[in-house]
C-alpha positions as a Python dict, from the first residue, in 0.01 Angstrom:
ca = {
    (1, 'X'): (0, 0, 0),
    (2, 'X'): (226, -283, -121),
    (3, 'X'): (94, -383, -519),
    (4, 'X'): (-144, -653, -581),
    (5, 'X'): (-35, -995, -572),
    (6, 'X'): (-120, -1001, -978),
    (7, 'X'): (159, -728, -1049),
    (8, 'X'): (488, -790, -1060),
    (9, 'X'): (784, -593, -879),
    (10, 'X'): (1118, -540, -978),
    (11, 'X'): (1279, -827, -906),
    (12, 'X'): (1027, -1022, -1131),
    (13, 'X'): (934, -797, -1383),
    (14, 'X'): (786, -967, -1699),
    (15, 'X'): (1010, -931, -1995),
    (16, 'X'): (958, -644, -2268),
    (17, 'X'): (864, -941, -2529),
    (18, 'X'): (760, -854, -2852),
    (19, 'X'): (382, -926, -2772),
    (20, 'X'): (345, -715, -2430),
    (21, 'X'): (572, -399, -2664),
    (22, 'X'): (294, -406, -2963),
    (23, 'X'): (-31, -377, -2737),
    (24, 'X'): (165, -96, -2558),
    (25, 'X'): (215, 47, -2836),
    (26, 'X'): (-92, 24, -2990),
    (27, 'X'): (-327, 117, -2676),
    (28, 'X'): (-157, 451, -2649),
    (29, 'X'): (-223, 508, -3031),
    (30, 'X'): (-604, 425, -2942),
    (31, 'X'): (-547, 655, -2637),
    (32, 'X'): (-349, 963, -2835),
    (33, 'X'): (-694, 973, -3120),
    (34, 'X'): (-918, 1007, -2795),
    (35, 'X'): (-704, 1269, -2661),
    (36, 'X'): (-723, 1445, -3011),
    (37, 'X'): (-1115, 1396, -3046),
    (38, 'X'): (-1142, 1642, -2671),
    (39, 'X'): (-967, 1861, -2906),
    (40, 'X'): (-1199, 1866, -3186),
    (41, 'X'): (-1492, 1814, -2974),
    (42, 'X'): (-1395, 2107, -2746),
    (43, 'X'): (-1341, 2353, -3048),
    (44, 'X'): (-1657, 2230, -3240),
    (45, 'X'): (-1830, 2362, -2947),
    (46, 'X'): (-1671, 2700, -2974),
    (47, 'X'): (-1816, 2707, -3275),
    (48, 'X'): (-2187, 2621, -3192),
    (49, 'X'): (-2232, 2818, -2849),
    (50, 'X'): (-2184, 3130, -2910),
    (51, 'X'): (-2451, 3261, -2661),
    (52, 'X'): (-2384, 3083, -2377),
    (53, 'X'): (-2619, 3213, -2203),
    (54, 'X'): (-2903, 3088, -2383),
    (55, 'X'): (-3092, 2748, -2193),
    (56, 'X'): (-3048, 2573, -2581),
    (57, 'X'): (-2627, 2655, -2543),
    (58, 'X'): (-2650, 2480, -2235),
    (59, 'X'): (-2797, 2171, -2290),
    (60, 'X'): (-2578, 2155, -2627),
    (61, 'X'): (-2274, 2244, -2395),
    (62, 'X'): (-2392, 1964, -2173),
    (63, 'X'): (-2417, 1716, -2443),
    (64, 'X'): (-2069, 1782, -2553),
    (65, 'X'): (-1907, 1781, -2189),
    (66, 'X'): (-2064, 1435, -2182),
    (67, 'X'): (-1889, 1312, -2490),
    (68, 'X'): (-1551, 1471, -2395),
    (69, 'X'): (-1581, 1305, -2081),
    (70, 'X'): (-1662, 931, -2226),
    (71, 'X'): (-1415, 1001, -2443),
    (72, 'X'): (-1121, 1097, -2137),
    (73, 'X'): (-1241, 802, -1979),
    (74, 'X'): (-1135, 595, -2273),
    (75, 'X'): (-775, 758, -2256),
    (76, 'X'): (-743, 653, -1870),
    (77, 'X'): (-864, 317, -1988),
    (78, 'X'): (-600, 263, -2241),
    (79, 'X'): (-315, 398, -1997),
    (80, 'X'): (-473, 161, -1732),
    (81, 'X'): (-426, -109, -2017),
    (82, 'X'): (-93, -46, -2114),
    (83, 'X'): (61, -55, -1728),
    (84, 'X'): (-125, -382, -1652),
    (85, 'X'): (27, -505, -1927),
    (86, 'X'): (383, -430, -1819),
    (87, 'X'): (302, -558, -1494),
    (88, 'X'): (73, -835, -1486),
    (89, 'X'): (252, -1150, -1482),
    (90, 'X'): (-52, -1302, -1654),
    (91, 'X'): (-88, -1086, -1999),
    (92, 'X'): (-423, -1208, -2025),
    (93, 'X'): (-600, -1114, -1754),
    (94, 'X'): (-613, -705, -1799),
    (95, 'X'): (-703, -778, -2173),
    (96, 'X'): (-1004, -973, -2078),
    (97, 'X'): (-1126, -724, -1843),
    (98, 'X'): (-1017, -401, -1997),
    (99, 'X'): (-1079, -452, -2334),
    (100, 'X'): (-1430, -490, -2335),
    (101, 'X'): (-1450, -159, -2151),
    (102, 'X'): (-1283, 50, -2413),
    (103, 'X'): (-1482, -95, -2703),
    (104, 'X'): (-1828, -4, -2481),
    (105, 'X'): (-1657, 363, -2436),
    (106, 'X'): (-1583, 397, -2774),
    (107, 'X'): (-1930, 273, -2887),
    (108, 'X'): (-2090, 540, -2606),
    (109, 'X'): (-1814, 838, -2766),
    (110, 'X'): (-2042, 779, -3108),
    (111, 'X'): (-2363, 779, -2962),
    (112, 'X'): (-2269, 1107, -2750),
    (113, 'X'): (-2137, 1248, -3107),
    (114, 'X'): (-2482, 1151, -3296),
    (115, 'X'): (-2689, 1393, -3016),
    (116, 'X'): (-2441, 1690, -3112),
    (117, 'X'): (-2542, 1938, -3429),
    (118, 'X'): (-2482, 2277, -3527),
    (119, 'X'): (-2408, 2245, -3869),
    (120, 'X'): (-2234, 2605, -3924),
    (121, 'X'): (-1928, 2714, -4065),
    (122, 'X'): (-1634, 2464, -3972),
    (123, 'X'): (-1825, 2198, -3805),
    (124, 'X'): (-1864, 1967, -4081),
    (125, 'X'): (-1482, 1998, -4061),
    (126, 'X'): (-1408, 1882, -3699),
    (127, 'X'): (-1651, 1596, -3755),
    (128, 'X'): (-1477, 1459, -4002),
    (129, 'X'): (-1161, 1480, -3812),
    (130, 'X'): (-1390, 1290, -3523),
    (131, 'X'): (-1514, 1058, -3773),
    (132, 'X'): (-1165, 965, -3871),
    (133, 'X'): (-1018, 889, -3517),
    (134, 'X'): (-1259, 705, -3423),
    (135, 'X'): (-1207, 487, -3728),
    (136, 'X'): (-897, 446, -3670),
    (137, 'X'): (-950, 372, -3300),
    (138, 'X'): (-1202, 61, -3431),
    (139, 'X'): (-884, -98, -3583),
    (140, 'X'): (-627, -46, -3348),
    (141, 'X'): (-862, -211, -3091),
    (142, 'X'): (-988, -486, -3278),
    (143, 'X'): (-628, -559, -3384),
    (144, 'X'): (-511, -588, -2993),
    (145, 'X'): (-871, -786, -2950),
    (146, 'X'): (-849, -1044, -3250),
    (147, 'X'): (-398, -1080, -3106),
    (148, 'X'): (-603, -1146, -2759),
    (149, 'X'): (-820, -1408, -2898),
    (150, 'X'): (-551, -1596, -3105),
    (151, 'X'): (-344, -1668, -2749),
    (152, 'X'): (-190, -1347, -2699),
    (153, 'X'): (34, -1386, -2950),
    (154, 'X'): (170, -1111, -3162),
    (155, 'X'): (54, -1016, -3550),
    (156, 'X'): (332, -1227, -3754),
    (157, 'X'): (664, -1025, -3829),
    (158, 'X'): (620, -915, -4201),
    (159, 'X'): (898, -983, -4424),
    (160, 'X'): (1174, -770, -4485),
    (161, 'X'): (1174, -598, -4122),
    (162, 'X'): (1500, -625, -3925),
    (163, 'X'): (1575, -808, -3651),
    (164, 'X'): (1508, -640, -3342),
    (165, 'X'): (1296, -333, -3486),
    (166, 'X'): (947, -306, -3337),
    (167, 'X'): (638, -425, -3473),
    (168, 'X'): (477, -177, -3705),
    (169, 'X'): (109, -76, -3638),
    (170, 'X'): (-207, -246, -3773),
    (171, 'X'): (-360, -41, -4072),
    (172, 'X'): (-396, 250, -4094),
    (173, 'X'): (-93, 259, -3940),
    (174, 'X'): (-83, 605, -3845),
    (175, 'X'): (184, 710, -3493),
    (176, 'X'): (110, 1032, -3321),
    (177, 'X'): (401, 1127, -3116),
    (178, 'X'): (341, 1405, -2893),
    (179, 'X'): (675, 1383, -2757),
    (180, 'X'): (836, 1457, -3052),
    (181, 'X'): (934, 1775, -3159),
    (182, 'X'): (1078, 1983, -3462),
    (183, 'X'): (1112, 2326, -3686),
    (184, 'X'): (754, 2362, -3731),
    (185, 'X'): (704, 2348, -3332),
    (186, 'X'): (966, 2601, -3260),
    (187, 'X'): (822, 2816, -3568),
    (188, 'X'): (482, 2836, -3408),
    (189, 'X'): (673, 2927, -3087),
    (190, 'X'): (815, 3205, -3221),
    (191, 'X'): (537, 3376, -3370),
    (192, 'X'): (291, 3348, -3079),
    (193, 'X'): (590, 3518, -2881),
    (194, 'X'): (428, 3861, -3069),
    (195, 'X'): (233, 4124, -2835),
    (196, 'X'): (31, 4129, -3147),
    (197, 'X'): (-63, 3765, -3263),
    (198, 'X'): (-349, 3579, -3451),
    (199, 'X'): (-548, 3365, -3246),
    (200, 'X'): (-493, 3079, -3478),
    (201, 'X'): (-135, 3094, -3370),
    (202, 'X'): (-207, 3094, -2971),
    (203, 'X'): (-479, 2826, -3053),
    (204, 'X'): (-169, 2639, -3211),
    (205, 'X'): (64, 2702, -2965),
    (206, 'X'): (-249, 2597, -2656),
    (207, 'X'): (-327, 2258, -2870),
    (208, 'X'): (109, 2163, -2829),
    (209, 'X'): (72, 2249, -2480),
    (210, 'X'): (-252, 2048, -2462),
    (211, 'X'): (-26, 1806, -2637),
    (212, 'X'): (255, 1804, -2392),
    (213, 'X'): (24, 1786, -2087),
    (214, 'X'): (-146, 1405, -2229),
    (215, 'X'): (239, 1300, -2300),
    (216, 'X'): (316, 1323, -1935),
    (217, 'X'): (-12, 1164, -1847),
    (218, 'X'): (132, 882, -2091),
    (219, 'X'): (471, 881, -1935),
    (220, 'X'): (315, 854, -1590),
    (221, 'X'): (192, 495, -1666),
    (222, 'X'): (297, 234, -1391),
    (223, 'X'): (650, 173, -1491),
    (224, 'X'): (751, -213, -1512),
    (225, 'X'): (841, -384, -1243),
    (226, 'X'): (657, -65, -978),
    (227, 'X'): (355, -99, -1025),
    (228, 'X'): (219, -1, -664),
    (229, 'X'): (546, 171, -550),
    (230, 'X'): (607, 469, -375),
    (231, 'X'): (709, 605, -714),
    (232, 'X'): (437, 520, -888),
    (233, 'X'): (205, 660, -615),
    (234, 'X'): (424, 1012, -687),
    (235, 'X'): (361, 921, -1066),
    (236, 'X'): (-33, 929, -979),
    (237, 'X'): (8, 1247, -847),
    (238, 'X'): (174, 1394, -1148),
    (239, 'X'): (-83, 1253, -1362),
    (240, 'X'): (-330, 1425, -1243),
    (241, 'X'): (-172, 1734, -1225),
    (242, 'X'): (-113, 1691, -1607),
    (243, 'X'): (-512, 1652, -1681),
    (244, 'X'): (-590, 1966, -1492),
    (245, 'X'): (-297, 2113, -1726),
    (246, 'X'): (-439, 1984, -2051),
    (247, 'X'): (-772, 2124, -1935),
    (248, 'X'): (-660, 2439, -1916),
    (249, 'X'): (-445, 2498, -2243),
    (250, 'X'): (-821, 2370, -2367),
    (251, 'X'): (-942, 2657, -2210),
    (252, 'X'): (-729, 2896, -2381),
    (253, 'X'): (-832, 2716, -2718),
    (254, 'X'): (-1168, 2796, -2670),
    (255, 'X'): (-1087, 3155, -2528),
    (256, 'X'): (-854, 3236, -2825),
    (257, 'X'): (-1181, 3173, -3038),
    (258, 'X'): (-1329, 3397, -2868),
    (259, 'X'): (-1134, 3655, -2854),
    (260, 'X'): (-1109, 3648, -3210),
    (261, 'X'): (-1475, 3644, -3273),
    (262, 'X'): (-1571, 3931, -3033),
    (263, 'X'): (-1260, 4137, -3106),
    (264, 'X'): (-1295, 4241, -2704),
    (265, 'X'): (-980, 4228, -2448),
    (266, 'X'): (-1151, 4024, -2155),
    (267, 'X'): (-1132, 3691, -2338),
    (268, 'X'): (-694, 3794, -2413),
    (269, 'X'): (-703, 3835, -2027),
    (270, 'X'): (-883, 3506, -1938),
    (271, 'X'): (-597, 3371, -2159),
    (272, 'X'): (-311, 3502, -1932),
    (273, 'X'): (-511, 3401, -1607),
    (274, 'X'): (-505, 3039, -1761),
    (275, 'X'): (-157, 3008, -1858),
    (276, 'X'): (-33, 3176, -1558),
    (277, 'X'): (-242, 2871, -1341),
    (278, 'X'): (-39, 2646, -1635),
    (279, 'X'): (309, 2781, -1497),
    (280, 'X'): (230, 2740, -1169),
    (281, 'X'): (142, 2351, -1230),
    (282, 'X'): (426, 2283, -1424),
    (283, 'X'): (650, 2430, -1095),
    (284, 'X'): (436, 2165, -915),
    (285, 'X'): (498, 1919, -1156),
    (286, 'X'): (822, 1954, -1190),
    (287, 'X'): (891, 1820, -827),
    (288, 'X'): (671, 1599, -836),
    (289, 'X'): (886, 1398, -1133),
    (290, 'X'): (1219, 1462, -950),
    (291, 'X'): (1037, 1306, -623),
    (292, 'X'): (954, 1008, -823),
    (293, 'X'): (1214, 953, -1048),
    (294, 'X'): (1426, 1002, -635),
    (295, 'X'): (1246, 752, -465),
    (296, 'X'): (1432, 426, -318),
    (297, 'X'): (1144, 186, -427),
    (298, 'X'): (1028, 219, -807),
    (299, 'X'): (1215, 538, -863),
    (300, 'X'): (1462, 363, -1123),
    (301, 'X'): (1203, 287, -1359),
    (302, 'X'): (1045, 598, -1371),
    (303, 'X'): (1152, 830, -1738),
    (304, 'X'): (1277, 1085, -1516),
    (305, 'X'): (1458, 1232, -1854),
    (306, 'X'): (1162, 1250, -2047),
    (307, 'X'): (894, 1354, -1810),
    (308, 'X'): (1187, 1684, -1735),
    (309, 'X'): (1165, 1735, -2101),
    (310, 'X'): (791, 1734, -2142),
    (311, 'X'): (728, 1955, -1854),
    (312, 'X'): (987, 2240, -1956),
    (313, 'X'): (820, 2194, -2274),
    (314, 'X'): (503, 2279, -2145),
    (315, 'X'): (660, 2543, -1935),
    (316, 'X'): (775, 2758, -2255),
    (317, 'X'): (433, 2705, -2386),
    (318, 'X'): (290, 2881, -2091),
    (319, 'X'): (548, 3124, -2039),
    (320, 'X'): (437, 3239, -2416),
    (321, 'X'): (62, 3250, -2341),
    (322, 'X'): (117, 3428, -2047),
    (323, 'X'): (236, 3727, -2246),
    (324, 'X'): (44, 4015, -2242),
    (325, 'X'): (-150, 4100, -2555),
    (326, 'X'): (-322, 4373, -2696),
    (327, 'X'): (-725, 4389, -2642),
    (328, 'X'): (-791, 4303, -3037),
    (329, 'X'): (-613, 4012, -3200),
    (330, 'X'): (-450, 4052, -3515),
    (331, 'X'): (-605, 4228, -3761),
    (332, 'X'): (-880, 4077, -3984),
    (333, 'X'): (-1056, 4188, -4289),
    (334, 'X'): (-1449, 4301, -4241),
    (335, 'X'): (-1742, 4154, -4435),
    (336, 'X'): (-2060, 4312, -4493),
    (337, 'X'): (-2371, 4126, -4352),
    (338, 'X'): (-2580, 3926, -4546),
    (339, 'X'): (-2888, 4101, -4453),
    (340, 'X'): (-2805, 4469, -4417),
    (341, 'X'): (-2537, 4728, -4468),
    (342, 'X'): (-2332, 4685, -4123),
    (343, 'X'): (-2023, 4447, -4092),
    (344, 'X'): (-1999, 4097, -3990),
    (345, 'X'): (-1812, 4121, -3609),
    (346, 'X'): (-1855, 3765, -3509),
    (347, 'X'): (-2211, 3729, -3363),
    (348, 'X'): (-2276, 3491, -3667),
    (349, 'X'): (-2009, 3360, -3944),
    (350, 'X'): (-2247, 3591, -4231),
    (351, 'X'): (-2442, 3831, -4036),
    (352, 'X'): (-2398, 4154, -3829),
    (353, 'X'): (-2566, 3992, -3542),
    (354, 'X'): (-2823, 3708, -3474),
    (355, 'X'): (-3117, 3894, -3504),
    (356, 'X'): (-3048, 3981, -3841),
    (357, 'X'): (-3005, 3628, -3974),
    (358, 'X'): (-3344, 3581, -3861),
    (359, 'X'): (-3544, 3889, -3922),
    (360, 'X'): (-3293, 4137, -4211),
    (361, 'X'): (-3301, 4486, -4079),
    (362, 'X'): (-3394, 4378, -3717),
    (363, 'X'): (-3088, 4373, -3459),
    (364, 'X'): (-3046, 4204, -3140),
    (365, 'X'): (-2898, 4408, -2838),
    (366, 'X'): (-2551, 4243, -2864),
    (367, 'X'): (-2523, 4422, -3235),
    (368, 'X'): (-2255, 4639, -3255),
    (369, 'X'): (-2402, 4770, -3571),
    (370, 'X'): (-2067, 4888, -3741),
    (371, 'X'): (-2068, 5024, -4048),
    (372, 'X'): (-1934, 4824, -4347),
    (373, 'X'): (-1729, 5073, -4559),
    (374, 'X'): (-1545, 4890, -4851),
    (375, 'X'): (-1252, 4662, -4890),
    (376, 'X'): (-1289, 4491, -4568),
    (377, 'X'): (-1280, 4845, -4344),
    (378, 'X'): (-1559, 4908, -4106),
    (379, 'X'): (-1684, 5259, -3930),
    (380, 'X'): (-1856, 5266, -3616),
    (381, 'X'): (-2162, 5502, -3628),
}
């Protein structure tokens, strides 16, 4: 369908001014802190669902798909943001109408978080982490919302910063970059290459591939001047692909937990089923860049470069979660339960199993019941 008669094309492309550049950037800050609060959210509830099974791990598991999914709505509001913006010959209008929307998602994301407890080991942790994204989402978005209301005119240059360099970021005035990438990357790389590995390393390496999955989403934005192309149509494509990707190296987040609190092979295999599926996209996605970045209408504004180096990226991320592991992760030390002479296995964070926690000396059917010896050894009667 030929774009809408509010966008431009490329012949009459708005300019990159300094005012349409600093919401851009800005809106994919607010975008990259609700990426990273599906993180957190979707590892806090690792951490309080341990018995799936149960009806009360359900409706918690509920209550926490509901909050990831306000809060993915508020990334595709952002990205929605930040192509109208390059394409709207009237700057205005998309504010007006989008920005209103994000602040009622990100006032919904806290409600959702207020329903959600389980105050065991580590979750006090991840909602702090929450707590601190979403403040700095607050000022990012009242800082695009107060520019808005002063005429759409952009914060005033402070002194000292040189001609032609971009406008920093309101306060806090924290940048996540998820295309960047360095010797701490590669380092994680290189240990999660191991047959033998902790699962806080493949968690690592599934949160950069995570990562690398909401950078192509980014870089799949309408690009200016084709909005409505055939290229951005391919673009659409590939950004969907991309969320089923990030879903998945969540997946193997959550199933490296696991496998590190029940010690047992089938979560290490879910892993490699996952990553495999990852692989595959990335093959998918792959053409689907080069098809963009080839058409004849749009296809010269598409970052053809960067969306090839994001998706190989992500490609040696799955290629290294796809290796085969052995059925136990590496090795940890044992703890005796709190309640009895048997070791904690990772039923609860300070008991043998649940039942114990509740009644010492009385053990629930999924108790393994292994012995604790001494310095952190265990013995299986």
């Amino acid at each position: 369908p030929p774009p809408k008669k509010s966008l431009s094309n490329a012949a009459n492309a708005p300019p990159a001014d300094e005012y349409r550049t600093w919401v851009e950037a800005v809106s994919y800050q607010v975008g990259n802190a609700a990426h990273e609060i599906r993180n957190a959210l979707r590892y806090w509830a690792s951490l309080v669902t341990t018995d799936s099974s149960s009806e009360a791990s359900q409706r918690l598991l509920e209550r926490f798909r509901k909050a990831d999914n306000t809060s993915g709505k508020l990334e595709a509001t952002m990205r929605a943001l930040v192509g109208r913006v390059r394409n709207a010959r009237n700057v205005s209008k998309p504010l007006e109408r989008l920005l209103p929307q994000a602040s009622r998602l990100l006032a919904q994301i806290r409600t959702d978080l207020d329903s959600l407890g389980g105050e065991t080991e580590g979750v006090a942790e991840q909602r702090g982490v929450i707590n601190s994204l979403l403040a700095r989402k607050d000022r990012y978005l009242a800082a695009i919302t107060a520019a808005h209301s002063g005429g759409d005119r952009p914060p005033t240059r402070p002194s000292g910063l040189a001609d032609g360099a971009p406008l920093p970021l309101p306060p806090p005035g924290v940048r996540v970059d998820f295309f960047s990438w360095g010797q701490a990357e590669e380092a994680l790389l290189s240990k999660a290459g191991a047959v033998v590995a902790s699962a806080e390393v493949i968690i690592g390496v599934a949160r950069l591939a995570c990562n690398a999955a909401h950078e192509c989403q980014n870089l799949c934005v309408a690009p200016r001047g084709a909005a409505g192309t055939k290229a951005h149509a391919t673009l659409k494509q590939l950004d969907n692909l991309a969320g089923q990707c990030e879903n998945r190296a969540r997946a193997i987040m959550v199933l490296a937990h696991r496998w590190h609190t029940t010690q047992r092979a089938r979560p290490a295999e879910a892993i490699v089923k996952q990553a495999n599926a990852l692989q595959a996209a990335v093959s998918t996605g792959e053409g689907l860049a080069l098809a963009a970045a080839s058409c004849g209408e749009g296809g010269s504004q598409v970052p053809g470069a960067k969306l090839a180096s994001v998706l190989a990226r992500l490609g040696r991320l799955a290629s290294v979660l796809a290796t085969r592991r052995s059925a136990k992760p590496q090795a940890r030390p044992a703890a005796r339960c709190a309640n009895c002479g048997y070791a904690v296995t990772g039923l609860a964070p300070q008991h043998c199993c649940k039942g114990c926690k509740k009644s010492p000396g009385q053990h629930g059917p999924k108790c393994r019941k292994e012995l604790f010896v001494a310095d952190g050894e265990i013995a299986k009667p």
